[in-house]
MIDO-233375 format. One record per atom (N, C-alpha, C): x, y, z; residue in one letter; atom name; residue number from 1. Coordinates in Angstrom, 1 decimal. Atoms other than C-alpha are relative to their C-alpha. Example, Ala and Ser with C-alpha at 12.3 -4.5 7.8 and 13.67 -1.06 7.14 Angstrom:
# MIDO-233375
+--------+--------+--------+------+------+-----+
!     px !     py !     pz ! type ! atom ! seq !
+--------+--------+--------+------+------+-----+
!    0.9 !   -1.2 !    0.0 !    A !    N !   1 !
!   12.3 !   -4.5 !    7.8 !    A !   CA !   1 !
!    0.9 !    1.2 !    0.0 !    A !    C !   1 !
!   -0.9 !   -1.1 !    0.0 !    S !    N !   2 !
!   13.7 !   -1.1 !    7.1 !    S !   CA !   2 !
!   -0.8 !    1.1 !    0.8 !    S !    C !   2 !
+--------+--------+--------+------+------+-----+
***
This chain:
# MIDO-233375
+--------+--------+--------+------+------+-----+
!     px !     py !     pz ! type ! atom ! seq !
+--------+--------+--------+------+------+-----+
!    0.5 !   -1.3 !   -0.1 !    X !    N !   1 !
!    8.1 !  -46.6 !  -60.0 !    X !   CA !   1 !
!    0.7 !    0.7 !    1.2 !    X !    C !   1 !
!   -0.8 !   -1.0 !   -1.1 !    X !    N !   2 !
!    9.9 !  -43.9 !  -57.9 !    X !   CA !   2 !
!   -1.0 !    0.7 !    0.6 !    X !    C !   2 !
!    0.6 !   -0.8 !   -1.0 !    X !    N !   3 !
!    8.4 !  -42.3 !  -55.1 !    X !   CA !   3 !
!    0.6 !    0.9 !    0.8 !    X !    C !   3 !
!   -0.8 !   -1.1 !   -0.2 !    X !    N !   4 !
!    9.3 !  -38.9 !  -54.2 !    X !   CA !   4 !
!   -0.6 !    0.7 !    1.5 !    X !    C !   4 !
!    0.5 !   -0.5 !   -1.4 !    X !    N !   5 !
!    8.2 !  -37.6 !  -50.6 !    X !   CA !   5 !
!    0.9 !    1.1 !    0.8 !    X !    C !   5 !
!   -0.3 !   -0.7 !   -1.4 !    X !    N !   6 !
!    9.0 !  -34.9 !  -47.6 !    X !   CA !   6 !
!    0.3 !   -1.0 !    0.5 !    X !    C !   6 !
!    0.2 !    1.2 !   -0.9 !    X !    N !   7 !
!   10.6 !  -37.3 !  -45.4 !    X !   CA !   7 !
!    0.8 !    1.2 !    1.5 !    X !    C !   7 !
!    0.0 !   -0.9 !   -1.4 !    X !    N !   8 !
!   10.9 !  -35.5 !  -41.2 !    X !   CA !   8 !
!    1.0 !   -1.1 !    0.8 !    X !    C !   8 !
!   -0.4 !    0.9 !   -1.2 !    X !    N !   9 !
!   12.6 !  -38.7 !  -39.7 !    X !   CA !   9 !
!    0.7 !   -1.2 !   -1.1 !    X !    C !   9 !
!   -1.0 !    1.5 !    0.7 !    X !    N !  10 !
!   15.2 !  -40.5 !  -42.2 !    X !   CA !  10 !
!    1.0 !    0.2 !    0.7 !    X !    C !  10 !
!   -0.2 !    0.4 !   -0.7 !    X !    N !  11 !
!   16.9 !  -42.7 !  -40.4 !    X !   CA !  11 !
!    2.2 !    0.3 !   -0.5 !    X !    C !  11 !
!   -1.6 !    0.1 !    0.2 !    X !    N !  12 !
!   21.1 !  -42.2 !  -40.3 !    X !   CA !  12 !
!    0.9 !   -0.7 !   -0.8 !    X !    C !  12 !
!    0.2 !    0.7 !    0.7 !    X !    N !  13 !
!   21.4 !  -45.6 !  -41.6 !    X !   CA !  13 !
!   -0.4 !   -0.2 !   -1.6 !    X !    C !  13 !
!    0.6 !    0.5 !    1.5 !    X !    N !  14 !
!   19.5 !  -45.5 !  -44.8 !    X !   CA !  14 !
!    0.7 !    1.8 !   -0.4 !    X !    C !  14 !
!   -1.2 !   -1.5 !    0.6 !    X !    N !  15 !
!   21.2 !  -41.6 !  -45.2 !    X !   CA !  15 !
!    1.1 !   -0.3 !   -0.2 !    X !    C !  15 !
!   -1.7 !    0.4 !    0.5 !    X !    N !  16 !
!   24.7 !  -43.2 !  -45.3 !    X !   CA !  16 !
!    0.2 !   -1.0 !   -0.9 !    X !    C !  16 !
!    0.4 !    1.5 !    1.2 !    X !    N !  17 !
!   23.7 !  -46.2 !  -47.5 !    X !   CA !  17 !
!    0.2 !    1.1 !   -1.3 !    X !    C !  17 !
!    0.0 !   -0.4 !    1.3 !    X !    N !  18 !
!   22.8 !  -44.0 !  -50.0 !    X !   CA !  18 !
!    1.4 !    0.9 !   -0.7 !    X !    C !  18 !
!   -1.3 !   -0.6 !    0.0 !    X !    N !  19 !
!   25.9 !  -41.7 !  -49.6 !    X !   CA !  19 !
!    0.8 !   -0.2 !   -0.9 !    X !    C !  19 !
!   -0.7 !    1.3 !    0.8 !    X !    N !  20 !
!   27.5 !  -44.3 !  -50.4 !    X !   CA !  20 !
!    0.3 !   -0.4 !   -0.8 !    X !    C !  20 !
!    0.7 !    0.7 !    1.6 !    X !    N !  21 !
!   26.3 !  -45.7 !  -52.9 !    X !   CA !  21 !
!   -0.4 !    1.0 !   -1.0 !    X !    C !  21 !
!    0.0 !   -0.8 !    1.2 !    X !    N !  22 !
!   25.9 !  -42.2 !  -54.9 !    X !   CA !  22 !
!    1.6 !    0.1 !   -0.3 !    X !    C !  22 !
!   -1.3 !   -0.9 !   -0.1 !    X !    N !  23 !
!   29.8 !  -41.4 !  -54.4 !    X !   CA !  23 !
!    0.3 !    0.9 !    0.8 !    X !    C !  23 !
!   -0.1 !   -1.5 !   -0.8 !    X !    N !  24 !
!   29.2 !  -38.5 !  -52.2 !    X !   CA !  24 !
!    0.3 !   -0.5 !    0.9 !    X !    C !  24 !
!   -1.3 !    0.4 !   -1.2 !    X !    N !  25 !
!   30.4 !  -40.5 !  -49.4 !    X !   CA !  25 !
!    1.1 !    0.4 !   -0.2 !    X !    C !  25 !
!   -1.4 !   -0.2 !    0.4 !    X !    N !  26 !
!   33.8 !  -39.6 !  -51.1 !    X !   CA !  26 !
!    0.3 !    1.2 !    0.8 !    X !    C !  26 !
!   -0.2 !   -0.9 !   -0.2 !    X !    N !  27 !
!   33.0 !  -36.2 !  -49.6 !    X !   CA !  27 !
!   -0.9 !    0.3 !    1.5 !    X !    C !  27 !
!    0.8 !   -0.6 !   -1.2 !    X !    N !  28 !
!   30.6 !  -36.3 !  -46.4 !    X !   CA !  28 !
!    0.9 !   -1.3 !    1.3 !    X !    C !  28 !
!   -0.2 !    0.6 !   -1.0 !    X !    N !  29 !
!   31.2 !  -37.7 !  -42.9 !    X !   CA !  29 !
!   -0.4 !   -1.4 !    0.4 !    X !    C !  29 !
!    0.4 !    1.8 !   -0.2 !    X !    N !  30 !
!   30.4 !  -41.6 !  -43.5 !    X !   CA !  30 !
!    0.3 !   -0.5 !    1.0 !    X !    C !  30 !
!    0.0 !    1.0 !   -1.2 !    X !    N !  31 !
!   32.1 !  -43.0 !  -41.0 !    X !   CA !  31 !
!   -0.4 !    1.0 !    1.8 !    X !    C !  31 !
!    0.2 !   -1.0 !   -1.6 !    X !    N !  32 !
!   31.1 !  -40.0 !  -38.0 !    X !   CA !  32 !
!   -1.6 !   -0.4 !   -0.2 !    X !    C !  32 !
!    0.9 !    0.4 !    0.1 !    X !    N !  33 !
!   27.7 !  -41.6 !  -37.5 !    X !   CA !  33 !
!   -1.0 !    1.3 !    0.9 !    X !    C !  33 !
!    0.4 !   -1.0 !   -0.9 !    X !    N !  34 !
!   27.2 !  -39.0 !  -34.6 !    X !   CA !  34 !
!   -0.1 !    1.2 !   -1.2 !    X !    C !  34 !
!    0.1 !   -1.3 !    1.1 !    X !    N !  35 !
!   27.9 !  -35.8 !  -37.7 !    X !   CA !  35 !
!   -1.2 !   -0.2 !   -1.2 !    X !    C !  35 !
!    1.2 !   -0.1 !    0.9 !    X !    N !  36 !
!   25.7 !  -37.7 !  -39.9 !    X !   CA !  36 !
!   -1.4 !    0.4 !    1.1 !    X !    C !  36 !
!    0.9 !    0.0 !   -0.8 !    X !    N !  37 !
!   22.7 !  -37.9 !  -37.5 !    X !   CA !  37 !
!   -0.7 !    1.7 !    0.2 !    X !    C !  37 !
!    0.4 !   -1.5 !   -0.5 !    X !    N !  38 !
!   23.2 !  -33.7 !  -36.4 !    X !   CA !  38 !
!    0.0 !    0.9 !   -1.7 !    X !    C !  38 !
!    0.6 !   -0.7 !    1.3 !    X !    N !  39 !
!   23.1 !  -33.2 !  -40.8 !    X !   CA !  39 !
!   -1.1 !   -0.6 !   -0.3 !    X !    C !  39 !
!    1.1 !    0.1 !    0.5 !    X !    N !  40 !
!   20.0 !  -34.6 !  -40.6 !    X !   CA !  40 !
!   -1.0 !    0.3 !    0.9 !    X !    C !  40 !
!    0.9 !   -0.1 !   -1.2 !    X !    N !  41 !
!   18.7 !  -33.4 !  -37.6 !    X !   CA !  41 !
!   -0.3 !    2.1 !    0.0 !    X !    C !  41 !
!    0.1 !   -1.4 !    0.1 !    X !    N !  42 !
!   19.4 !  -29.7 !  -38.6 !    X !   CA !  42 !
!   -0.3 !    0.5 !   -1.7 !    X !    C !  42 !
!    0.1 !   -0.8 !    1.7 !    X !    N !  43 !
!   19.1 !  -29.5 !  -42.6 !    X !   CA !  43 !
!   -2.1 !   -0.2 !    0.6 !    X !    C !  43 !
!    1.2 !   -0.6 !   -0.3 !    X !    N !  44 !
!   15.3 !  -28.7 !  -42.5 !    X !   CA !  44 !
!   -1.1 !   -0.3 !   -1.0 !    X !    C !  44 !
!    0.9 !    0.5 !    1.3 !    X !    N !  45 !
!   14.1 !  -30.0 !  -45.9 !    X !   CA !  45 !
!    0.6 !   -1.1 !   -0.6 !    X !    C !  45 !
!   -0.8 !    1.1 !    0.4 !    X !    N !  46 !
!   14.7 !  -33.8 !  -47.0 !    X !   CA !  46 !
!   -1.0 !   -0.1 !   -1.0 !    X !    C !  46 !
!    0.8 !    0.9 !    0.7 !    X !    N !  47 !
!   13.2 !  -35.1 !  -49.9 !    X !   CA !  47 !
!    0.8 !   -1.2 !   -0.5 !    X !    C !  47 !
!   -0.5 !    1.1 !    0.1 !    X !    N !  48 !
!   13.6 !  -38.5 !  -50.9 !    X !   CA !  48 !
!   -0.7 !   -0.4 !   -0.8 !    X !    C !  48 !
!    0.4 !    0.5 !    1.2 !    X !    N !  49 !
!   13.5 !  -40.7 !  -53.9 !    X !   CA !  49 !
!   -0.4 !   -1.6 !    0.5 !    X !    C !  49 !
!    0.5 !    1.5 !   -0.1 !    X !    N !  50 !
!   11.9 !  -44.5 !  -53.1 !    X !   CA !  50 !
!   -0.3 !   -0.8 !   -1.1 !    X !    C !  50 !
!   -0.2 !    0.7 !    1.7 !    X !    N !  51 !
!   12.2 !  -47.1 !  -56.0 !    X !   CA !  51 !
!   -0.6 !   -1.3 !    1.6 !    X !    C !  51 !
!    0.3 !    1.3 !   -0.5 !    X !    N !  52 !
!    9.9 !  -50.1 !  -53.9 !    X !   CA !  52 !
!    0.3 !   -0.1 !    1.5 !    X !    C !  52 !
!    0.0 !   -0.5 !   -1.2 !    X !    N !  53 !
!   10.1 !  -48.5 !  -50.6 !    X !   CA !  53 !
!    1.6 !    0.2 !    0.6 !    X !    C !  53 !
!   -1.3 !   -0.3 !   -0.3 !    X !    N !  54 !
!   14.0 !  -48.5 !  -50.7 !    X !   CA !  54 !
!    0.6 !    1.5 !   -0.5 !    X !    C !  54 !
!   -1.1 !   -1.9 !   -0.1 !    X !    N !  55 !
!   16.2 !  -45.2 !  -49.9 !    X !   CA !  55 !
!    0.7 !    0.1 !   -1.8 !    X !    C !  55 !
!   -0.9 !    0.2 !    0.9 !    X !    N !  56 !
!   17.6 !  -44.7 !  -53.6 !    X !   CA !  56 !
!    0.6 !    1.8 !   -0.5 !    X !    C !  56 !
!   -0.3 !   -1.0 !    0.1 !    X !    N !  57 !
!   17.7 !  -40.8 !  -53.8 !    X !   CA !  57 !
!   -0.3 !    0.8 !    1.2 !    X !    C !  57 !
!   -0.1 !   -1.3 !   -1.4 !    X !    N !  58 !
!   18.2 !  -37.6 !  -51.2 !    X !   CA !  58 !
!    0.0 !    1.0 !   -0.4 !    X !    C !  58 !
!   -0.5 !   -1.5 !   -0.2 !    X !    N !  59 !
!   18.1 !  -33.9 !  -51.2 !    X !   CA !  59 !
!   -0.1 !    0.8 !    0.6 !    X !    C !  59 !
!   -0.1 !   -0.2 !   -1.6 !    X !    N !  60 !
!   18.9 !  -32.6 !  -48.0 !    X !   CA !  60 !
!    0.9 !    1.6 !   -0.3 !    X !    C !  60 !
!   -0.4 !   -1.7 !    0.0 !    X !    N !  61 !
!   18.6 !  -28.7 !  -47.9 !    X !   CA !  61 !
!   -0.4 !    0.2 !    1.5 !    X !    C !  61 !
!   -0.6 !   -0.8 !   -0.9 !    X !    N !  62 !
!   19.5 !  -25.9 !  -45.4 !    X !   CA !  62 !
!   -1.4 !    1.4 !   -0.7 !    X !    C !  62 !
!    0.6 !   -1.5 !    0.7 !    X !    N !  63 !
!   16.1 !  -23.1 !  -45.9 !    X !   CA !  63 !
!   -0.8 !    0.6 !    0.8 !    X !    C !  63 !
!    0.7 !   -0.7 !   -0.8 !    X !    N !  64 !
!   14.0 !  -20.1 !  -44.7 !    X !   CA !  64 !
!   -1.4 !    0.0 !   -0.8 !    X !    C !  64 !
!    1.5 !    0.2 !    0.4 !    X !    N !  65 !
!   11.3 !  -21.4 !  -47.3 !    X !   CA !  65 !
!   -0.1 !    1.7 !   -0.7 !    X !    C !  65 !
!    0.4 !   -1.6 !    0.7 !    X !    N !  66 !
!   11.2 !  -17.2 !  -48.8 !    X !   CA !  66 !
!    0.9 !    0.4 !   -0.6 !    X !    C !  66 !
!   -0.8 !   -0.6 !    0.4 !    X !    N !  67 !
!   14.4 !  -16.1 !  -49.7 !    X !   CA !  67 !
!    1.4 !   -0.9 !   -0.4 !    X !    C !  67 !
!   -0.9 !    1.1 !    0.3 !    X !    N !  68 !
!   17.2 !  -19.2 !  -49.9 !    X !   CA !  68 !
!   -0.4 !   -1.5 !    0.4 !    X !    C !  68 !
!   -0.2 !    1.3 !   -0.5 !    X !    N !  69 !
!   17.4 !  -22.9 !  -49.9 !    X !   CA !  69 !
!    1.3 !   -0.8 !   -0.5 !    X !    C !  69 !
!   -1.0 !    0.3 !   -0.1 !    X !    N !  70 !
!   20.6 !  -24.1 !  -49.6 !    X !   CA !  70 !
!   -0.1 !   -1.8 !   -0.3 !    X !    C !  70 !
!   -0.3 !    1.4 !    0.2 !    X !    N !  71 !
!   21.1 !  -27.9 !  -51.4 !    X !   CA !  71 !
!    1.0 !   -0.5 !    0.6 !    X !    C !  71 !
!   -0.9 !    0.2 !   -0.3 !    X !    N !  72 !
!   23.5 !  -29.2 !  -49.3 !    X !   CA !  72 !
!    0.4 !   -1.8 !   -0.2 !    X !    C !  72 !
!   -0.3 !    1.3 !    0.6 !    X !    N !  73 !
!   23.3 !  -32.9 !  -50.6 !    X !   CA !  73 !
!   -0.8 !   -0.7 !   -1.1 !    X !    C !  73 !
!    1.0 !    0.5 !    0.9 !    X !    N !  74 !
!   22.0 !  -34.0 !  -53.7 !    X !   CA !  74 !
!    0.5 !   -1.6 !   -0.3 !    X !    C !  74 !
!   -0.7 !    1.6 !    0.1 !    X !    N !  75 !
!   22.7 !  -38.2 !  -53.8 !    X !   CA !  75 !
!   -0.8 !   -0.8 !   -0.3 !    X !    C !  75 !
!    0.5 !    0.9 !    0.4 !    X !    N !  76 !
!   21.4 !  -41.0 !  -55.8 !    X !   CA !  76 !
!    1.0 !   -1.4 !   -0.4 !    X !    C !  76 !
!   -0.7 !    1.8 !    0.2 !    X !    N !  77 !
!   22.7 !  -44.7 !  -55.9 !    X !   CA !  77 !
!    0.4 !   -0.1 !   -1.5 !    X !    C !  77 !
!   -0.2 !    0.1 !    1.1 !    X !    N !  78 !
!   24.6 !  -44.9 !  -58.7 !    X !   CA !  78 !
!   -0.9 !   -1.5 !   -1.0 !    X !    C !  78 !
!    1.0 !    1.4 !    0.9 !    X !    N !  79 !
!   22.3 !  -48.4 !  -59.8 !    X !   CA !  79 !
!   -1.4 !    0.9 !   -0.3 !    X !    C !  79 !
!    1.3 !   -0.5 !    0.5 !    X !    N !  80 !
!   19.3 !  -45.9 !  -60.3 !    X !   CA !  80 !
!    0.7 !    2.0 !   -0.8 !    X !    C !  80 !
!   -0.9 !   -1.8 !    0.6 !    X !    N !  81 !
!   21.8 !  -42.4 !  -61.8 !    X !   CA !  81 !
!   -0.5 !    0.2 !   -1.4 !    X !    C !  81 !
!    0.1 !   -0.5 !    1.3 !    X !    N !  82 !
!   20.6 !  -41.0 !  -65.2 !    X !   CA !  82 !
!   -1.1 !   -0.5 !   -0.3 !    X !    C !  82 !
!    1.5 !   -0.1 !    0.0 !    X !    N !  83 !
!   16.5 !  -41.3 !  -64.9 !    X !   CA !  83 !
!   -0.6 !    0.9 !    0.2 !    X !    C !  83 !
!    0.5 !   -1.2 !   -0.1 !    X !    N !  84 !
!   16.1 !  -38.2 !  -64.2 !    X !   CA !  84 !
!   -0.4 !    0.2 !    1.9 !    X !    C !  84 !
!   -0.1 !   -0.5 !   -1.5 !    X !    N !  85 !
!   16.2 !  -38.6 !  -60.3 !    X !   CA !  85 !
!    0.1 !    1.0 !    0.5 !    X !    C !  85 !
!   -0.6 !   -1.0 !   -0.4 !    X !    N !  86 !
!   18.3 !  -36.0 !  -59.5 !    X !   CA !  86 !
!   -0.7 !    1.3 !   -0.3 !    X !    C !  86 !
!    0.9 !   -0.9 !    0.4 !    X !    N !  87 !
!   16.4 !  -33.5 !  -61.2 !    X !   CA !  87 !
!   -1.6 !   -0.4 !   -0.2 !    X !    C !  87 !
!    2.0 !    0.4 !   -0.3 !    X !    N !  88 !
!   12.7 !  -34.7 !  -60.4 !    X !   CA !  88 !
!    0.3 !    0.5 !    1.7 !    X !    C !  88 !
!    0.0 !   -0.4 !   -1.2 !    X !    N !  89 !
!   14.3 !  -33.9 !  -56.9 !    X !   CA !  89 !
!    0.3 !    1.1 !    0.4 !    X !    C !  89 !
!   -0.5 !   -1.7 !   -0.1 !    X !    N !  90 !
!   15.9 !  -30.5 !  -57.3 !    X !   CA !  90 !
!   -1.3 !    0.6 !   -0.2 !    X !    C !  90 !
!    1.3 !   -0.4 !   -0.1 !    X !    N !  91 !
!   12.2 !  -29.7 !  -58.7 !    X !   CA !  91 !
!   -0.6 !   -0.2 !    1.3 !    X !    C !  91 !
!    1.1 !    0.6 !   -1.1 !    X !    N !  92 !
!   10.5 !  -31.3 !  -55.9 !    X !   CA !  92 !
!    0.3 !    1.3 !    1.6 !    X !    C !  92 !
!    0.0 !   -0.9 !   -1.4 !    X !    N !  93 !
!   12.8 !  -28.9 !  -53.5 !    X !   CA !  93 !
!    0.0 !    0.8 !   -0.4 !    X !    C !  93 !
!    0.3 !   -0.9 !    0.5 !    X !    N !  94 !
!   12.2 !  -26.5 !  -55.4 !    X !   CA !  94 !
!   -1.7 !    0.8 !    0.1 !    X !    C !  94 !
!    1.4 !   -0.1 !   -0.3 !    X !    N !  95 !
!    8.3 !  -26.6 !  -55.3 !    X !   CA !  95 !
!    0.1 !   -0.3 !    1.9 !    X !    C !  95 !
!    0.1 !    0.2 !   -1.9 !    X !    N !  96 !
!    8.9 !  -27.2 !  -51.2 !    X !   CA !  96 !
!    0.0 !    1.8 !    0.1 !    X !    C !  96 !
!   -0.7 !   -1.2 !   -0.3 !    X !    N !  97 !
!   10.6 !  -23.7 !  -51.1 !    X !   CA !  97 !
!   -0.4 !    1.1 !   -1.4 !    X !    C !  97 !
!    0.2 !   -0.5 !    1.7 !    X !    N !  98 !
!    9.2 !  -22.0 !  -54.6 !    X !   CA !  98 !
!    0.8 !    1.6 !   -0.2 !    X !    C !  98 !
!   -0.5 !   -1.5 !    0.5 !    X !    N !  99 !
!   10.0 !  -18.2 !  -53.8 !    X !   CA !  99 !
!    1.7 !    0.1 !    0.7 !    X !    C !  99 !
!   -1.3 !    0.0 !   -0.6 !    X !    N ! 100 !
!   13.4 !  -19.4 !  -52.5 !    X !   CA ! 100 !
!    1.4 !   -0.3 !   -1.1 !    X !    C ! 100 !
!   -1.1 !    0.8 !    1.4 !    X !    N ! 101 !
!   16.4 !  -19.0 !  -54.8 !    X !   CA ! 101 !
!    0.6 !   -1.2 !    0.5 !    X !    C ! 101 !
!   -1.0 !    1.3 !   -0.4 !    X !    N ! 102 !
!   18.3 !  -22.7 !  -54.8 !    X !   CA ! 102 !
!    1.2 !    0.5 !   -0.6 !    X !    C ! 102 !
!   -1.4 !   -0.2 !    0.5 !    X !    N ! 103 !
!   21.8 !  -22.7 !  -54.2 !    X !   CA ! 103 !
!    0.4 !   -1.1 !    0.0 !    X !    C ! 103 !
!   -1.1 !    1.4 !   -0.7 !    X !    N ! 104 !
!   24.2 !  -25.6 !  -54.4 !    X !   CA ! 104 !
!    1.1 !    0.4 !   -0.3 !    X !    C ! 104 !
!   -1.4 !    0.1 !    0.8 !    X !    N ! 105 !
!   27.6 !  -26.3 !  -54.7 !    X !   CA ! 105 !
!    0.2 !   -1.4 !   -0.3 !    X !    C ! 105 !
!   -0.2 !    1.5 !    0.6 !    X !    N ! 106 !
!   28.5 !  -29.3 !  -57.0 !    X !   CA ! 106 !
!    1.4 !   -0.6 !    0.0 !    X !    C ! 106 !
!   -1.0 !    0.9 !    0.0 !    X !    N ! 107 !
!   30.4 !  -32.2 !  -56.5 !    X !   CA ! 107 !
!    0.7 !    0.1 !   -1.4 !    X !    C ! 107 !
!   -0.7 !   -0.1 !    0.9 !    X !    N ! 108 !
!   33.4 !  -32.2 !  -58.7 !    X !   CA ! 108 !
!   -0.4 !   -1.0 !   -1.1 !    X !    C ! 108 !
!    0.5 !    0.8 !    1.3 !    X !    N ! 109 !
!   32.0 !  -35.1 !  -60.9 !    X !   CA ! 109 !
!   -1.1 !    0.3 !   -0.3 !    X !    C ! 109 !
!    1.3 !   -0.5 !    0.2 !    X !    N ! 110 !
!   28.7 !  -33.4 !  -61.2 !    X !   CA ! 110 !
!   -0.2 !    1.5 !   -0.8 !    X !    C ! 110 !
!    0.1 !   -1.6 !    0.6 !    X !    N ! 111 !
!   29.9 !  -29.8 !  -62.4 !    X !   CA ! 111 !
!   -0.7 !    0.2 !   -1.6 !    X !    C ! 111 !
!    0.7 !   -0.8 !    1.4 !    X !    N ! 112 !
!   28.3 !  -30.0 !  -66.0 !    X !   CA ! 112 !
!   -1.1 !   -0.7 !   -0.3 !    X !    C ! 112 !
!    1.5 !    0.1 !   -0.3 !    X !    N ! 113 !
!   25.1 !  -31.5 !  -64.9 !    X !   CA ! 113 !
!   -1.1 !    0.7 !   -0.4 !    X !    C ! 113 !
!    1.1 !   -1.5 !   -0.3 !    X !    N ! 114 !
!   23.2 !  -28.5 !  -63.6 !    X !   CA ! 114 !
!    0.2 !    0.7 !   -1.1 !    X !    C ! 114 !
!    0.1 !   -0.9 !    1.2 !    X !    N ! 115 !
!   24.0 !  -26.7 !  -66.6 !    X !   CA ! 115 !
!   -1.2 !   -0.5 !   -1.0 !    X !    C ! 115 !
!    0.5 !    1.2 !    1.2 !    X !    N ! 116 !
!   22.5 !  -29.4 !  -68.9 !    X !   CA ! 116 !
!   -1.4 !    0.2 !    0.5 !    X !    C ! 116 !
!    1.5 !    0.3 !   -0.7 !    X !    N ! 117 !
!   18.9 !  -29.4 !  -66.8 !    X !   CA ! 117 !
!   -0.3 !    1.2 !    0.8 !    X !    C ! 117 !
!    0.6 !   -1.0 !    0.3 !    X !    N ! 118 !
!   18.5 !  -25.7 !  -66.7 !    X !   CA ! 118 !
!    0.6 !    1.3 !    1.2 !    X !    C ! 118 !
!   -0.6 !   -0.6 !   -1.5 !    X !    N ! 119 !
!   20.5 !  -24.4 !  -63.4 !    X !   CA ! 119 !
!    1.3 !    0.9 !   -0.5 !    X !    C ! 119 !
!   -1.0 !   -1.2 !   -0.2 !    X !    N ! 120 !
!   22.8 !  -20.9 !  -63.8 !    X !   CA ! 120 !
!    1.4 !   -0.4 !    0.9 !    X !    C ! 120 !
!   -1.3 !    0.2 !   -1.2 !    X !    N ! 121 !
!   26.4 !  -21.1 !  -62.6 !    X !   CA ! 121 !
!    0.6 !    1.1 !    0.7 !    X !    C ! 121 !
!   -0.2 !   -1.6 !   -0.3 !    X !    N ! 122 !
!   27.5 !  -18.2 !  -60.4 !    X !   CA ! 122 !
!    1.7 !   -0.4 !    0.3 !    X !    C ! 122 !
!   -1.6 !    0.2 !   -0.8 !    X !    N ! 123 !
!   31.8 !  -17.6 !  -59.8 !    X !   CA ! 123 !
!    0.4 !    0.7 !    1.2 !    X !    C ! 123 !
!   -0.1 !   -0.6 !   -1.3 !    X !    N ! 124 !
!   30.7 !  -15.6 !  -56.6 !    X !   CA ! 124 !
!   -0.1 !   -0.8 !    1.1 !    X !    C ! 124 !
!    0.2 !    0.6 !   -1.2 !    X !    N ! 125 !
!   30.8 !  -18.5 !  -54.1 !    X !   CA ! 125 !
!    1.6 !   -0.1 !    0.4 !    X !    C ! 125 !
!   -1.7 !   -0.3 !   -0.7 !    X !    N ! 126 !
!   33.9 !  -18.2 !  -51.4 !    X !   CA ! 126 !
!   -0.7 !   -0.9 !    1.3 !    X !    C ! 126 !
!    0.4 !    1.1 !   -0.7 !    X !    N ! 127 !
!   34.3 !  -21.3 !  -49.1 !    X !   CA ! 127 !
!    0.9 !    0.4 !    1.3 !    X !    C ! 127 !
!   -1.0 !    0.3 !   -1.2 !    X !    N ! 128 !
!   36.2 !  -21.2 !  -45.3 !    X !   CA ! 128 !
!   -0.1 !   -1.5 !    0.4 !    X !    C ! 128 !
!   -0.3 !    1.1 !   -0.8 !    X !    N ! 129 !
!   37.1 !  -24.2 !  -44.1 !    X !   CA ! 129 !
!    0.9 !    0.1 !    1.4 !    X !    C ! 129 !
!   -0.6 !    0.0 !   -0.9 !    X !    N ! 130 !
!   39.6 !  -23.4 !  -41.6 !    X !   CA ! 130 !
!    0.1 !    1.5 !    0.5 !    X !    C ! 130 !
!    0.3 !   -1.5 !   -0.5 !    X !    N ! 131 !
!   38.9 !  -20.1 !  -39.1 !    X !   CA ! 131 !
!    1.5 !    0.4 !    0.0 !    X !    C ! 131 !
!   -1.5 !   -0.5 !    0.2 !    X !    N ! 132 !
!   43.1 !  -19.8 !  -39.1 !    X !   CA ! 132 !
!    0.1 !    0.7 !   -1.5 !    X !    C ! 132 !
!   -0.2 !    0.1 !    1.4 !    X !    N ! 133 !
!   42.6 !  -19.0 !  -42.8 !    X !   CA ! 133 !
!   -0.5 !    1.8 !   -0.2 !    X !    C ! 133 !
!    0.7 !   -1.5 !   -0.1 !    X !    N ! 134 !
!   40.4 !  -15.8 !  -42.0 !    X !   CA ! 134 !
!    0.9 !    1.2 !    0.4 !    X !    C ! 134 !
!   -0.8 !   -0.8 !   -0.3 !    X !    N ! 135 !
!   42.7 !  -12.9 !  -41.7 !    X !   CA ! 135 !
!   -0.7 !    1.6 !   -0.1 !    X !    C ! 135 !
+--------+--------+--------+------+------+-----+
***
């Protein structure tokens, strides 16, 4: 049975494990132990998926709780992927933040997911990565 909770104090450790172990390591700061630590010390809403008290899903938003909540990591262990995790957890941050539209941006192996499980696509998101880039 999976157990779904608020968690205020997951540990660095069991946030990179799962990373990991979803694929989205492929895209976050795995080996900056220090970067992971300050994305979990500043995103503001975690919820977590527990299969027998082990870390097996995350959804680590960025929100004001009224008007946005920003998904900034949705990640499940690929040994527990296609149960409906991922989306028992999008709900769950969803019911945290209810009058708050959710945004994400999806990992490239994930883009025809959110469609499938009820989630709108918008083509108005614009990314900076580098401030040299801003003109």
């Amino acid at each position: 049975m999976i157990r779904y909770q608020i968690e205020t104090e997951l540990s660095v450790e069991e946030f990179t494990e799962v990373l990991i172990n979803s694929t989205l390591g492929e895209r976050r700061p795995v080996s900056e132990p220090d970067r992971i630590a300050k994305m979990l010390e500043y995103g503001n809403l975690t919820i977590t998926a527990r299969h027998n008290g082990k870390l097996v899903g995350v959804a680590r938003s960025l929100t004001d709780f009224v008007y946005c909540t920003y998904l900034s990591d949705l990640a499940i262990d690929e040994t527990h992927q296609k149960q409906g995790i991922g989306k028992e957890l999008i709900r769950q941050t969803k019911l945290a933040s209810p009058k708050a539209k959710l945004i994400l941006l999806s990992a490239p192996k994930a883009v025809s997911y959110y469609p499938k499980i009820g989630m709108s696509q918008w083509e108005q998101c614009y990314v900076l990565d580098n401030i040299d880039d801003l003109n």
